[in-house]
mmJSON file of the N, C-alpha and C atoms, coordinates in Angstrom:
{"data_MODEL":{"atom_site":{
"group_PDB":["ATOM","ATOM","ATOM","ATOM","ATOM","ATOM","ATOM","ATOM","ATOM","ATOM","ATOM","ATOM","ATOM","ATOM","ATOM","ATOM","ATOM","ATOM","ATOM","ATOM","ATOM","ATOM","ATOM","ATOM","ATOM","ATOM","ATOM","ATOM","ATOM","ATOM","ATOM","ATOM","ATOM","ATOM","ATOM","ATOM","ATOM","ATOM","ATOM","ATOM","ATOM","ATOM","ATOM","ATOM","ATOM","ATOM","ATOM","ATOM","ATOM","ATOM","ATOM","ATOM","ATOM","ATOM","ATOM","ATOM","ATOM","ATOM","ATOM","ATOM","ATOM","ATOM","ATOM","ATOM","ATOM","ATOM","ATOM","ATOM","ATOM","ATOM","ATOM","ATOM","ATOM","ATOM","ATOM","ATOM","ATOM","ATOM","ATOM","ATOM","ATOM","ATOM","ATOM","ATOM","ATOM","ATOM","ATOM","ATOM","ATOM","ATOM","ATOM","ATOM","ATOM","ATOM","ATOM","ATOM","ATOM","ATOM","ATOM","ATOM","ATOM","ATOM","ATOM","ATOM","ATOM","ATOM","ATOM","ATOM","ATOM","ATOM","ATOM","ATOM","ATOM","ATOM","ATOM","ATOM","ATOM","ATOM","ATOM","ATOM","ATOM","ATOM","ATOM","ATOM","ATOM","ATOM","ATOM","ATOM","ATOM","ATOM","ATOM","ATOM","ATOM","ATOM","ATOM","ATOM","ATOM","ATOM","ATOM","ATOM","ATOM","ATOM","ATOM","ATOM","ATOM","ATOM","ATOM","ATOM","ATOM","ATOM","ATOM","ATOM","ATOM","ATOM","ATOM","ATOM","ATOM","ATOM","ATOM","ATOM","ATOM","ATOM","ATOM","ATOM","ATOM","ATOM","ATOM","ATOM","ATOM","ATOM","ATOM","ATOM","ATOM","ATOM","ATOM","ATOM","ATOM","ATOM","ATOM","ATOM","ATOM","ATOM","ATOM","ATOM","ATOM","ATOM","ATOM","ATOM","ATOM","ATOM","ATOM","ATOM","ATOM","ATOM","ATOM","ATOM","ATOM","ATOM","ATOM","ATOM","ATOM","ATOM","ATOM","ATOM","ATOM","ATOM","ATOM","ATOM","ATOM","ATOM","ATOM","ATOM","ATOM","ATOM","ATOM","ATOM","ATOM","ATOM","ATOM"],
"id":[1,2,3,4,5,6,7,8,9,10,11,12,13,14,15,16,17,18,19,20,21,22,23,24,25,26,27,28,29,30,31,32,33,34,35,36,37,38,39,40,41,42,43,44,45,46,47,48,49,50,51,52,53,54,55,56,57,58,59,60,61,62,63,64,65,66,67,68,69,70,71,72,73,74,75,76,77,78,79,80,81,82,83,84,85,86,87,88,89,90,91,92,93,94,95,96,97,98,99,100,101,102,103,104,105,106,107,108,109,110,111,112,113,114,115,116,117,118,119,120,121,122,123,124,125,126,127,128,129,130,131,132,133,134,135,136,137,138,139,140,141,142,143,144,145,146,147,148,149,150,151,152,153,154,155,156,157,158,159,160,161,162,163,164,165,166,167,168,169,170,171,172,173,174,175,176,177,178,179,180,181,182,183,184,185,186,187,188,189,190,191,192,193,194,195,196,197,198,199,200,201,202,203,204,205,206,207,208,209,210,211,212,213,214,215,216,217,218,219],
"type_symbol":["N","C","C","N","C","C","N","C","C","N","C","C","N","C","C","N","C","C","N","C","C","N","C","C","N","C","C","N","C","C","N","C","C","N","C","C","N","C","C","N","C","C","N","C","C","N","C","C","N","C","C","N","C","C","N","C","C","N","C","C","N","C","C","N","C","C","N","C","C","N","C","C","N","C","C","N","C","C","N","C","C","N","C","C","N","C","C","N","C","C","N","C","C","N","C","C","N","C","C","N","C","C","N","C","C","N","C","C","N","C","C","N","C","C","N","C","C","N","C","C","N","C","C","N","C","C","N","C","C","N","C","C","N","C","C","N","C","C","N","C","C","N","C","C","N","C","C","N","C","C","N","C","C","N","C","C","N","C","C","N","C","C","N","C","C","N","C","C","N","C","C","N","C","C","N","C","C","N","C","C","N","C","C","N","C","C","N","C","C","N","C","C","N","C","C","N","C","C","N","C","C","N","C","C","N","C","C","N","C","C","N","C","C","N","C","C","N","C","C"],
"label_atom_id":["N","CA","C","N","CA","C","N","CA","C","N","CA","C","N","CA","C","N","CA","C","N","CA","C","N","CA","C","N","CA","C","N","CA","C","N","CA","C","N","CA","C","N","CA","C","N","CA","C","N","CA","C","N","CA","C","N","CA","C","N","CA","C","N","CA","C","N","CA","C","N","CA","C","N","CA","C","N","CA","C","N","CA","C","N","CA","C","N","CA","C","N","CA","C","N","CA","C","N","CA","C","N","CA","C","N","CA","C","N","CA","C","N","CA","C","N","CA","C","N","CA","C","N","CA","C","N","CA","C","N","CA","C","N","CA","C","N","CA","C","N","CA","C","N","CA","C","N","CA","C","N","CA","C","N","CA","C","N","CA","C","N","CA","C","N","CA","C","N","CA","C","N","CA","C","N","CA","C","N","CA","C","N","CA","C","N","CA","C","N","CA","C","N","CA","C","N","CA","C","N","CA","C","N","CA","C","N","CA","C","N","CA","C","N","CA","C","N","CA","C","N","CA","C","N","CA","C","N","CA","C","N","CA","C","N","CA","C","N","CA","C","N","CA","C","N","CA","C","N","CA","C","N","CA","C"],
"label_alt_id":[null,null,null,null,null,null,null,null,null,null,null,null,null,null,null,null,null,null,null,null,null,null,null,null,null,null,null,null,null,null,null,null,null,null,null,null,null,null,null,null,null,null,null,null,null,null,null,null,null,null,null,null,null,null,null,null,null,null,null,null,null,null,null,null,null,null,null,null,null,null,null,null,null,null,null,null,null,null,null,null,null,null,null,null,null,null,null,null,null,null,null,null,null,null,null,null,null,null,null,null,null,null,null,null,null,null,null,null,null,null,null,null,null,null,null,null,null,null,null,null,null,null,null,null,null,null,null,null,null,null,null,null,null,null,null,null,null,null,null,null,null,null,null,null,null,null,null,null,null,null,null,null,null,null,null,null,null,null,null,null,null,null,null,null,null,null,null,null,null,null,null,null,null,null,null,null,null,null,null,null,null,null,null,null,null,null,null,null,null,null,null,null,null,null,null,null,null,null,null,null,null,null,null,null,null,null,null,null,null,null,null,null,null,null,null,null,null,null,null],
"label_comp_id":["UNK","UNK","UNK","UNK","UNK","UNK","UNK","UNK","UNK","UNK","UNK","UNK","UNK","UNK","UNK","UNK","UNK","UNK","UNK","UNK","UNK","UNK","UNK","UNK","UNK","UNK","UNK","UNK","UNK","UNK","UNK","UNK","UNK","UNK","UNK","UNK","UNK","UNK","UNK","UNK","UNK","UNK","UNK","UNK","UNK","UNK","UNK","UNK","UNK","UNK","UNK","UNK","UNK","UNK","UNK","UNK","UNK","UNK","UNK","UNK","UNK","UNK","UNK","UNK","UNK","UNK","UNK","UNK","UNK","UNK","UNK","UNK","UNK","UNK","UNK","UNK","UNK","UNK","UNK","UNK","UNK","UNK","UNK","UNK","UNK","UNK","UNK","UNK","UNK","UNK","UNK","UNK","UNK","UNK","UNK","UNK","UNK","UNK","UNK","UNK","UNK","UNK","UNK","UNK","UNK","UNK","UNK","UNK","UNK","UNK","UNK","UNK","UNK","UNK","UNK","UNK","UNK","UNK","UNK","UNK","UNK","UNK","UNK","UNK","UNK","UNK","UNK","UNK","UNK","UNK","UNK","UNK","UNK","UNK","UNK","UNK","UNK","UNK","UNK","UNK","UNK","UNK","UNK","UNK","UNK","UNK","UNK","UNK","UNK","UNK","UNK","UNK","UNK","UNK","UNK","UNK","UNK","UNK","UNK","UNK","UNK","UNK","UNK","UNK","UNK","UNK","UNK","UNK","UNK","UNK","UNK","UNK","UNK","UNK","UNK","UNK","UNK","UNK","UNK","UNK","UNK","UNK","UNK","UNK","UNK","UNK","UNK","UNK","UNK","UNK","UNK","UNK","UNK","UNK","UNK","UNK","UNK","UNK","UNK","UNK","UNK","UNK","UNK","UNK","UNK","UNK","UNK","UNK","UNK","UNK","UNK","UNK","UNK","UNK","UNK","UNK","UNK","UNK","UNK"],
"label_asym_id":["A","A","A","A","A","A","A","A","A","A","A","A","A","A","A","A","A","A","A","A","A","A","A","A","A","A","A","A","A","A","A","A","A","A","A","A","A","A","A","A","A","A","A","A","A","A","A","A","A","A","A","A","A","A","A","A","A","A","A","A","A","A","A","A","A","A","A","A","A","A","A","A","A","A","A","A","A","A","A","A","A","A","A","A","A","A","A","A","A","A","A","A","A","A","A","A","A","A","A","A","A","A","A","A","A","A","A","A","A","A","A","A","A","A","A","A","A","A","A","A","A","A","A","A","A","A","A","A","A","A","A","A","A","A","A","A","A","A","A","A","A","A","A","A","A","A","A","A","A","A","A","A","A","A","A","A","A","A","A","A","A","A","A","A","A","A","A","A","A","A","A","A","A","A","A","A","A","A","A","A","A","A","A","A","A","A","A","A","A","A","A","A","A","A","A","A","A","A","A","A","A","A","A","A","A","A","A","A","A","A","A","A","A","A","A","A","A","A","A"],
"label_entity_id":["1","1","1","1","1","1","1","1","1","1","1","1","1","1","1","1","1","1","1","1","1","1","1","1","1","1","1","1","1","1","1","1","1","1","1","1","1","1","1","1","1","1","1","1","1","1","1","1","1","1","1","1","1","1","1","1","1","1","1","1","1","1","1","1","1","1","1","1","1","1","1","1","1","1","1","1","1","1","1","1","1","1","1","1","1","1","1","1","1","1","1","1","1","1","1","1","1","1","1","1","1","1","1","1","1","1","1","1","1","1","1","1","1","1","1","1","1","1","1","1","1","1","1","1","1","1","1","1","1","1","1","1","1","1","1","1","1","1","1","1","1","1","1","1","1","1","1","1","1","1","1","1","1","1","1","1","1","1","1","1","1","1","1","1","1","1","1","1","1","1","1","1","1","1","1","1","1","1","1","1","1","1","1","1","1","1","1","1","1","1","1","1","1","1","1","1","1","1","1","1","1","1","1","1","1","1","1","1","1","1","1","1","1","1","1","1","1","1","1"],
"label_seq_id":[1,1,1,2,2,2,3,3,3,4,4,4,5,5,5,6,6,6,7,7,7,8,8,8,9,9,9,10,10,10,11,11,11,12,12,12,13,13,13,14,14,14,15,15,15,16,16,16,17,17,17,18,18,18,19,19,19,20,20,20,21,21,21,22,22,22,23,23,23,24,24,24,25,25,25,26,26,26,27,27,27,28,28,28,29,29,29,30,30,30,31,31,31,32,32,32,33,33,33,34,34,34,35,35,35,36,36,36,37,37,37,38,38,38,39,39,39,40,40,40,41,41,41,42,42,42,43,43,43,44,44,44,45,45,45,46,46,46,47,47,47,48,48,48,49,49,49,50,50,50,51,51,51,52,52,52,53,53,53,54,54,54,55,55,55,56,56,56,57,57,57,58,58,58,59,59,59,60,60,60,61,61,61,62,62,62,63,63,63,64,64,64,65,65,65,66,66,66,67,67,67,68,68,68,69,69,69,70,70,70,71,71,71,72,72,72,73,73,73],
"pdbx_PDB_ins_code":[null,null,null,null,null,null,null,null,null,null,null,null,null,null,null,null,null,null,null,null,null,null,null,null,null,null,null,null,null,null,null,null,null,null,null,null,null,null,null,null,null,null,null,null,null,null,null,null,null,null,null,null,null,null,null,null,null,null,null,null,null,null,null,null,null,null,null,null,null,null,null,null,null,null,null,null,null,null,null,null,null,null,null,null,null,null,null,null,null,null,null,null,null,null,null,null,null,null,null,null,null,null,null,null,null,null,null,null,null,null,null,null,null,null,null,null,null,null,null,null,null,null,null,null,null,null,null,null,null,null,null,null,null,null,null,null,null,null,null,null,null,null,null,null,null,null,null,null,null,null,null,null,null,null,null,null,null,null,null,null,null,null,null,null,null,null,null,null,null,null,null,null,null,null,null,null,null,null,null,null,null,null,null,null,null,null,null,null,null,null,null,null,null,null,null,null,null,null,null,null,null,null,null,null,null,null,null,null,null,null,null,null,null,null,null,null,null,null,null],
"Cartn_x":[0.839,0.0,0.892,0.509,1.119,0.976,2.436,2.451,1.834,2.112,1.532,0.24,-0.523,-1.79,-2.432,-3.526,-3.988,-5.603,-6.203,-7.412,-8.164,-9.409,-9.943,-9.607,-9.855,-9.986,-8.326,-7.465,-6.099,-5.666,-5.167,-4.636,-2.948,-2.342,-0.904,-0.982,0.578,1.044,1.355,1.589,1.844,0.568,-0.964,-2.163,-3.213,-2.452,-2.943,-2.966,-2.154,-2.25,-3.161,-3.789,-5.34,-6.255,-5.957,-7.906,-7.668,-6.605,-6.303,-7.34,-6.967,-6.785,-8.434,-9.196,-10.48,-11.168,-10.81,-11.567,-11.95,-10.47,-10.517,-11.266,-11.5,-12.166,-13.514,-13.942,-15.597,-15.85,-15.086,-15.699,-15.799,-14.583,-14.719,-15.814,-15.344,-15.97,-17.157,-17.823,-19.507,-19.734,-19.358,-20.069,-20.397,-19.286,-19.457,-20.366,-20.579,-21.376,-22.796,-23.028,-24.275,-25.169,-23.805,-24.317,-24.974,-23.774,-24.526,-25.467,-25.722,-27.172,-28.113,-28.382,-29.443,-29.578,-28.517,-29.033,-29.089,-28.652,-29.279,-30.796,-30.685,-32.315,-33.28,-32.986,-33.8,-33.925,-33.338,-33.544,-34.34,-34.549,-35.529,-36.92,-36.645,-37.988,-38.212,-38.178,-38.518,-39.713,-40.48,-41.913,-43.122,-42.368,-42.952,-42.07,-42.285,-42.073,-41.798,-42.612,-42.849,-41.6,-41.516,-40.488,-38.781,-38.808,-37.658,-36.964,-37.822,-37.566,-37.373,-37.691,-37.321,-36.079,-35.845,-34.536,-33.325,-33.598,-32.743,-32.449,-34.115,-33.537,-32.956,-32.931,-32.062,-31.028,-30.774,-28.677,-28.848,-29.204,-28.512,-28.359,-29.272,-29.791,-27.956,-28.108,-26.866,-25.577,-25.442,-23.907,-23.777,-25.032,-24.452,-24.337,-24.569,-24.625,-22.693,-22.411,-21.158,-20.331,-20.679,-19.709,-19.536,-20.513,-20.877,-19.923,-20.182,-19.018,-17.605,-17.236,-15.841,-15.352,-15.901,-15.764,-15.73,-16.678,-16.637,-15.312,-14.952,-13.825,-12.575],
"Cartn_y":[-1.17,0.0,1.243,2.096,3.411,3.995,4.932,5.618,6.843,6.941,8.679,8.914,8.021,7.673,8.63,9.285,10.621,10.577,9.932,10.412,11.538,12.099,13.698,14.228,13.845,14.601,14.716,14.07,14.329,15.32,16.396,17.439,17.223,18.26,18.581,19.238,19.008,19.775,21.193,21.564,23.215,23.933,22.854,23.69,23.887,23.592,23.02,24.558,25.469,26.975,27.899,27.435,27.956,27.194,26.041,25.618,26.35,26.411,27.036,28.525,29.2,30.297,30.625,29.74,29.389,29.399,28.684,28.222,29.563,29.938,31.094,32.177,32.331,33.833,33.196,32.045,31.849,31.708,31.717,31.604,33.04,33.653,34.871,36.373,36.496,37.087,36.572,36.037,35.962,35.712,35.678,35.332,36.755,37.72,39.074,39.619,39.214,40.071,39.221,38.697,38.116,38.513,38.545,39.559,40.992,41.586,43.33,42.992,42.41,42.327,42.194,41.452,40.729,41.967,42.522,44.092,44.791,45.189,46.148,46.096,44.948,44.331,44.228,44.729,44.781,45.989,47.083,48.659,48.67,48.212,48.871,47.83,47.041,46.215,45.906,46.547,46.348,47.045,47.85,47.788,46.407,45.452,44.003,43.24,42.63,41.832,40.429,39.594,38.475,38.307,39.367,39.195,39.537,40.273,40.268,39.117,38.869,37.254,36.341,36.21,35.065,35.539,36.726,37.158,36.686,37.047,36.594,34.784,34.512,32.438,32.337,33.012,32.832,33.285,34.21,34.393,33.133,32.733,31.624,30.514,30.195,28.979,29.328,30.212,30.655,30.338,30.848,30.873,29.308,28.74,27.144,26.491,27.178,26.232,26.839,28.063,28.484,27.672,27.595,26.427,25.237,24.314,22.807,23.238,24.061,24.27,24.12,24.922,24.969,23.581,22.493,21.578,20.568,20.39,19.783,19.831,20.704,21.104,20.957],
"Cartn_z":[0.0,0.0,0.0,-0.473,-1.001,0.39,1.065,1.899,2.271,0.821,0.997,1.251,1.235,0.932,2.3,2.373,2.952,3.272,4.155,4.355,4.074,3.932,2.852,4.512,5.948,6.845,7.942,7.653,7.819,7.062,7.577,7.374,7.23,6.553,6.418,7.785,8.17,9.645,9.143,8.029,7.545,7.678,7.334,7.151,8.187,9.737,10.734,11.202,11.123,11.869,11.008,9.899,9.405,9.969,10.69,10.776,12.196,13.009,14.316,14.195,13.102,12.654,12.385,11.832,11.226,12.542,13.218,14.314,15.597,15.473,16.229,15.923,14.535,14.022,13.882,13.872,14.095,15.524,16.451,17.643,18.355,18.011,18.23,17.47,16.17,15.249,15.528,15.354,14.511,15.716,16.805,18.337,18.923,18.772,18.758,18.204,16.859,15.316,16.277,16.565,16.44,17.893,18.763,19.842,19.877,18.824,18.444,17.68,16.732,16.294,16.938,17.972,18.759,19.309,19.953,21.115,20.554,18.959,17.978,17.962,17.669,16.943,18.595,18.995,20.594,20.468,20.355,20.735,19.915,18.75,17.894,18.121,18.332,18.658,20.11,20.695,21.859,22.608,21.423,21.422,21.112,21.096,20.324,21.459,22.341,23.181,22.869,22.36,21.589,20.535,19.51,18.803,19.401,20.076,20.843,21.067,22.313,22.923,21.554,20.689,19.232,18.706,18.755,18.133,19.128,20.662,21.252,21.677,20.986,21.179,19.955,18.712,17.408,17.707,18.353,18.684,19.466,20.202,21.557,20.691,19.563,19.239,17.773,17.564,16.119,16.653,18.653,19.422,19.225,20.036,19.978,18.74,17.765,16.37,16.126,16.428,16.078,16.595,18.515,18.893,18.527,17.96,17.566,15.831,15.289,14.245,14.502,15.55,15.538,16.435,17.259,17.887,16.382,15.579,14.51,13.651,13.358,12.717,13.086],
"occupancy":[1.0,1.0,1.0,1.0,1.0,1.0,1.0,1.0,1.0,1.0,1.0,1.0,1.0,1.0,1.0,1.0,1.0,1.0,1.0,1.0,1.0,1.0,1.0,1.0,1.0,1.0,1.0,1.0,1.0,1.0,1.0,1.0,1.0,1.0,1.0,1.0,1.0,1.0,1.0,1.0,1.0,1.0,1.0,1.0,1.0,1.0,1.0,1.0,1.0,1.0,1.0,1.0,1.0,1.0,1.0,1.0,1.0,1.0,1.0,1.0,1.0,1.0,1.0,1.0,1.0,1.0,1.0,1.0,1.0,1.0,1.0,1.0,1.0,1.0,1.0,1.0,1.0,1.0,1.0,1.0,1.0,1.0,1.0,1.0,1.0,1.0,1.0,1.0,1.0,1.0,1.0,1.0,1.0,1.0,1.0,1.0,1.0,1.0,1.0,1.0,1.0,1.0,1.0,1.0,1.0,1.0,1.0,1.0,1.0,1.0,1.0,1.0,1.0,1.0,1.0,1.0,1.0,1.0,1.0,1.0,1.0,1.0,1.0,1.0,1.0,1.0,1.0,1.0,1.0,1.0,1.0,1.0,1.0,1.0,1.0,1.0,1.0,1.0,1.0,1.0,1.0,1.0,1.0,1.0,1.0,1.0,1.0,1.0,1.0,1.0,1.0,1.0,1.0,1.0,1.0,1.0,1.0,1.0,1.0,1.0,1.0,1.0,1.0,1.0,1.0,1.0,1.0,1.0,1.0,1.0,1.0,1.0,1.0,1.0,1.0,1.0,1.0,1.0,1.0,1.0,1.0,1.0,1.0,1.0,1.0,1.0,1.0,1.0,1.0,1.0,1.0,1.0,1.0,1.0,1.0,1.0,1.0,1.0,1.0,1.0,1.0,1.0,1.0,1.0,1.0,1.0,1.0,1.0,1.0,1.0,1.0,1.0,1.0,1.0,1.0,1.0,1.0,1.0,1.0],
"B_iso_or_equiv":[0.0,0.0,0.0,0.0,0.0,0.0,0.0,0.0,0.0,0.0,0.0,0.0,0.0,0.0,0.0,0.0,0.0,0.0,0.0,0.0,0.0,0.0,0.0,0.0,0.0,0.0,0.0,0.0,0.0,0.0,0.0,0.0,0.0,0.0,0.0,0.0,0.0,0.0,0.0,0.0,0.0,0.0,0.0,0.0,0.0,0.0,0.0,0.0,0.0,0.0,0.0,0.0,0.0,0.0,0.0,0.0,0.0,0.0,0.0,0.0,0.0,0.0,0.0,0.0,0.0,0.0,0.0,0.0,0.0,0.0,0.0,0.0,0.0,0.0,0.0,0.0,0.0,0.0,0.0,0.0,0.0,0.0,0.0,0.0,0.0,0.0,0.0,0.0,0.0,0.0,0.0,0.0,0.0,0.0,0.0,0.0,0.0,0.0,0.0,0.0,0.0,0.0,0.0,0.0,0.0,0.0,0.0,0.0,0.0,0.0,0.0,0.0,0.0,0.0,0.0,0.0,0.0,0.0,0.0,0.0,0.0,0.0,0.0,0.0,0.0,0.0,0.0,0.0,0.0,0.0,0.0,0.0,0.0,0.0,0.0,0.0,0.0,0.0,0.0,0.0,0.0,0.0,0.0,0.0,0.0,0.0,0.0,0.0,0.0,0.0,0.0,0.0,0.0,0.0,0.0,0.0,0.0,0.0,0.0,0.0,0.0,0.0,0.0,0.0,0.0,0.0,0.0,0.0,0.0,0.0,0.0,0.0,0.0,0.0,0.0,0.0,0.0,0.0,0.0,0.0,0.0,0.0,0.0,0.0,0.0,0.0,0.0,0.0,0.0,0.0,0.0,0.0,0.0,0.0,0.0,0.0,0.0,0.0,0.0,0.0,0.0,0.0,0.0,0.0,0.0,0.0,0.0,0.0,0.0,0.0,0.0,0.0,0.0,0.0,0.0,0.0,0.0,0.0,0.0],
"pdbx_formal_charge":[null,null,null,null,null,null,null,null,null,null,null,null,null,null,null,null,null,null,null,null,null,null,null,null,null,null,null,null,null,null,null,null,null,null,null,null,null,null,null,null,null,null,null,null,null,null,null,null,null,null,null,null,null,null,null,null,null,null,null,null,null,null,null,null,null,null,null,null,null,null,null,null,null,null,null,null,null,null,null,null,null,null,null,null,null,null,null,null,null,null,null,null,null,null,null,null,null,null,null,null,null,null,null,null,null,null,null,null,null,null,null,null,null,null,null,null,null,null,null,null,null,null,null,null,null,null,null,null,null,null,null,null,null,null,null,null,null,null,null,null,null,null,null,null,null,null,null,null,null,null,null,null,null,null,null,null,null,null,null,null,null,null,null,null,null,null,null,null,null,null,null,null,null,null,null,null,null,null,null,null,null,null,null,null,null,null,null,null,null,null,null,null,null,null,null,null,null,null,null,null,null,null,null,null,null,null,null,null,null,null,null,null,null,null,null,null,null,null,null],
"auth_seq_id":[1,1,1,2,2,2,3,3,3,4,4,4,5,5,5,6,6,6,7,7,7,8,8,8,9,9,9,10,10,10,11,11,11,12,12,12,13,13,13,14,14,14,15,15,15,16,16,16,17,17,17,18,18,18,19,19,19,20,20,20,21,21,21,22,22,22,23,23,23,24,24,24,25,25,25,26,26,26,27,27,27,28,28,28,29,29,29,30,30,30,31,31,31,32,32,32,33,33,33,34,34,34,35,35,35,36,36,36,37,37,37,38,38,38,39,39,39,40,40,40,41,41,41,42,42,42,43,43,43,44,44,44,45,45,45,46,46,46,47,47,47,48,48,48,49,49,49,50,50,50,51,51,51,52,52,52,53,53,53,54,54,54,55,55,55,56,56,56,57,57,57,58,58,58,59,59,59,60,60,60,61,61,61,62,62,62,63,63,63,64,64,64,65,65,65,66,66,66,67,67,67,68,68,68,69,69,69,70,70,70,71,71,71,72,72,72,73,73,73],
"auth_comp_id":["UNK","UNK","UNK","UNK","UNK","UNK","UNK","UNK","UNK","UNK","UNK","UNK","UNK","UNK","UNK","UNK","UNK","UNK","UNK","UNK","UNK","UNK","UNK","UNK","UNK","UNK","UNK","UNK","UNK","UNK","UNK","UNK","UNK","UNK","UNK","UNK","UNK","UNK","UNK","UNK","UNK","UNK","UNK","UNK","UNK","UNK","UNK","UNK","UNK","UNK","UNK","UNK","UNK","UNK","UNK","UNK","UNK","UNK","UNK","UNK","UNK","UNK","UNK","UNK","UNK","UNK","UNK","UNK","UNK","UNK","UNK","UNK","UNK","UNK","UNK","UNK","UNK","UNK","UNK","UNK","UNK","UNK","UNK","UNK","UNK","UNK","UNK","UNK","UNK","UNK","UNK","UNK","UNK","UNK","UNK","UNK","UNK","UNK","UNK","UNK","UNK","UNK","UNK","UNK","UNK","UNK","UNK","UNK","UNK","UNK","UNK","UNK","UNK","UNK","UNK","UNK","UNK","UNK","UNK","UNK","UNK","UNK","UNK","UNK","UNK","UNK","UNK","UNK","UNK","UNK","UNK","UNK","UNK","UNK","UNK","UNK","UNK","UNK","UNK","UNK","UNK","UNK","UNK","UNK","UNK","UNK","UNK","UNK","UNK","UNK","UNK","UNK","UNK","UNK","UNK","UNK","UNK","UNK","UNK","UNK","UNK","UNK","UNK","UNK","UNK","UNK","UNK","UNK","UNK","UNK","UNK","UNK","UNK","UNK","UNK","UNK","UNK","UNK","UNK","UNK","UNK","UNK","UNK","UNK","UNK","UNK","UNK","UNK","UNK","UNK","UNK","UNK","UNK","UNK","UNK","UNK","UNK","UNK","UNK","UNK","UNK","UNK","UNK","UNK","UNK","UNK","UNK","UNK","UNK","UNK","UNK","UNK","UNK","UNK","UNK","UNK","UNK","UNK","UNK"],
"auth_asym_id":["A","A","A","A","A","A","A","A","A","A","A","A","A","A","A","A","A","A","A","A","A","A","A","A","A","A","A","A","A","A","A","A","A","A","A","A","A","A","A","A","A","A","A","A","A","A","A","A","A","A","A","A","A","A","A","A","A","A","A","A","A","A","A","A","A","A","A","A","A","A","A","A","A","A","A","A","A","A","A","A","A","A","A","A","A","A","A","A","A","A","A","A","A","A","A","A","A","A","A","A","A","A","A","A","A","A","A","A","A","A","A","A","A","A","A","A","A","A","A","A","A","A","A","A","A","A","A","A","A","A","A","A","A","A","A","A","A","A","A","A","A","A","A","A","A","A","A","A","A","A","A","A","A","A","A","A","A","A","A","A","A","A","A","A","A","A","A","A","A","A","A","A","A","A","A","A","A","A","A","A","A","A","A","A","A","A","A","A","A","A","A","A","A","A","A","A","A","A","A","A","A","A","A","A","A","A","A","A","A","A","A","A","A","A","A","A","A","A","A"],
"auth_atom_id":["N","CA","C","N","CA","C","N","CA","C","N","CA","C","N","CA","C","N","CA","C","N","CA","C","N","CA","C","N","CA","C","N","CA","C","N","CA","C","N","CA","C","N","CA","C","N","CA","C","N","CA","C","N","CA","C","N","CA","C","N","CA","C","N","CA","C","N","CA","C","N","CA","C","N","CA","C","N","CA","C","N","CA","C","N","CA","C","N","CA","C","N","CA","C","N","CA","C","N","CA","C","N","CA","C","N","CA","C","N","CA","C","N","CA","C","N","CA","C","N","CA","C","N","CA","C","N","CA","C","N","CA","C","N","CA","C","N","CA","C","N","CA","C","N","CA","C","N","CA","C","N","CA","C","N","CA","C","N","CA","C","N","CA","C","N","CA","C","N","CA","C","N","CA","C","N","CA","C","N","CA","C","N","CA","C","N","CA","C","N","CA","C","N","CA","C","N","CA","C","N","CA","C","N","CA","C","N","CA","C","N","CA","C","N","CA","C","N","CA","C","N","CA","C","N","CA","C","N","CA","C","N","CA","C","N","CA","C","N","CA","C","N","CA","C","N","CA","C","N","CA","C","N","CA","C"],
"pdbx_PDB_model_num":[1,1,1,1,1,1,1,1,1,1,1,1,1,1,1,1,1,1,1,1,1,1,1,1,1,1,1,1,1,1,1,1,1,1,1,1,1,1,1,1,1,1,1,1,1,1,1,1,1,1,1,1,1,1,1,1,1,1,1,1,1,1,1,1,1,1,1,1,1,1,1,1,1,1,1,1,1,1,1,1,1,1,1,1,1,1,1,1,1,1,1,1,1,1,1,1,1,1,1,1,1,1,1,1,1,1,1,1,1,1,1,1,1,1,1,1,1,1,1,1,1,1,1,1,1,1,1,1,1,1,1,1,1,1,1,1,1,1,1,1,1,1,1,1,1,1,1,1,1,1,1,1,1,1,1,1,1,1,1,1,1,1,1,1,1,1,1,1,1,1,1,1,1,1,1,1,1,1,1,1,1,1,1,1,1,1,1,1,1,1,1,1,1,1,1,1,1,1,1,1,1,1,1,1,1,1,1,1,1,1,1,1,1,1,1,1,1,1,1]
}}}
């Protein structure tokens, strides 16, 4: 059997400080971005009660989908 031979989900050790890199800017970045939205999107709707509260279970429900991304990866 051929050595070189490479699973699709084994990585090169050179390309290992981008998924580092990947991982870090989705947990950080879009965890941030998704925070100011939600409390954006509250000041202005926060004559509507009902919808509020849905915007803020769609950030909670978006953070844990961000984390279950970067654990995947």
């Amino acid at each position: 059997m051929d050595n070189t031979f490479r699973k699709p989900y084994e990585y090169q050790e050179d390309k290992r400080g981008l998924i580092i890199l990947f991982i870090s800017m989705i947990l950080s970045i879009d965890t941030i971005q998704t925070i100011a939205f939600s409390t954006q999107t509250h000041m202005y709707m926060s004559h509507i009660p009902v919808l509020s509260y849905i915007i803020f279970i769609m950030a909670t429900l978006f953070i844990l989908y961000i984390i279950y991304t970067a654990v995947v990866v």
